[in-house]
N, C-alpha and C positions, 0 to 999 in steps of 0.2 A: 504494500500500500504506500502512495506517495504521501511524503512531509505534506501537509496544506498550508506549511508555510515556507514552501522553498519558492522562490520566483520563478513567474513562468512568462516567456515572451508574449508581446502580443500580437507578435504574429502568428502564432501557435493557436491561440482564440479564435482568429477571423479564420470565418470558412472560405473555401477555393471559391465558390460560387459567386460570395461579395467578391474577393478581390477580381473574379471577371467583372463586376459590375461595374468597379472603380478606377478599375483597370491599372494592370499593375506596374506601370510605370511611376503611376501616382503615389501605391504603397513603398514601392520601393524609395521616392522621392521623399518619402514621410520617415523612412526608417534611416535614411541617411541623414538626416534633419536631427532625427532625436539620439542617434549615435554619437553625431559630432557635437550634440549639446552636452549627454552625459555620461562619454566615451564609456560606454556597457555595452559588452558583447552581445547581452540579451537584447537592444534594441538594435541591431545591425538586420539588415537585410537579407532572408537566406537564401542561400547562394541555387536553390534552385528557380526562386522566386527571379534572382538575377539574373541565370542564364536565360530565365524564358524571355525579359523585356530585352536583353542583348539579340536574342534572335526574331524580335519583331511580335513575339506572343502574347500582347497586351489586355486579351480581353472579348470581351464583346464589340468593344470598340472595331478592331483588325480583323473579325471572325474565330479567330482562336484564342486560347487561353488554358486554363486546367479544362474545357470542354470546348468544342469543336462546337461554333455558332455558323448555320444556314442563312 
């Protein structure tokens, strides 16, 4: 059973689903924000999160994201 009081990202919280909504260029823009405010690894952007806005997978926005948009 996990601590309930060990810290837990919040990007770990958001579902795949929102971050296509918001698209993830913008969370990742949000997590580089609050990293280099309170240099914690827990608010860094993670790195899969990263590789998909590097290859253009932003979302609902582009058609893809963690789901394949029609």
């Amino acid at each position: 059973m996990r601590d309930r009081k060990s810290p837990r990202s919040p990007w770990r919280r958001q579902s795949r689903r929102t971050t296509d909504e918001i698209a993830g260029h913008r969370a990742t823009r949000n997590a580089d924000q609050l990293y280099a405010e309170y240099k914690e690894p827990l608010y860094a952007a993670p790195p899969l999160l990263q590789r998909m806005v590097d290859a253009g997978r932003l979302g609902r926005k582009t058609g893809s994201g963690f789901y394949p948009y029609a």
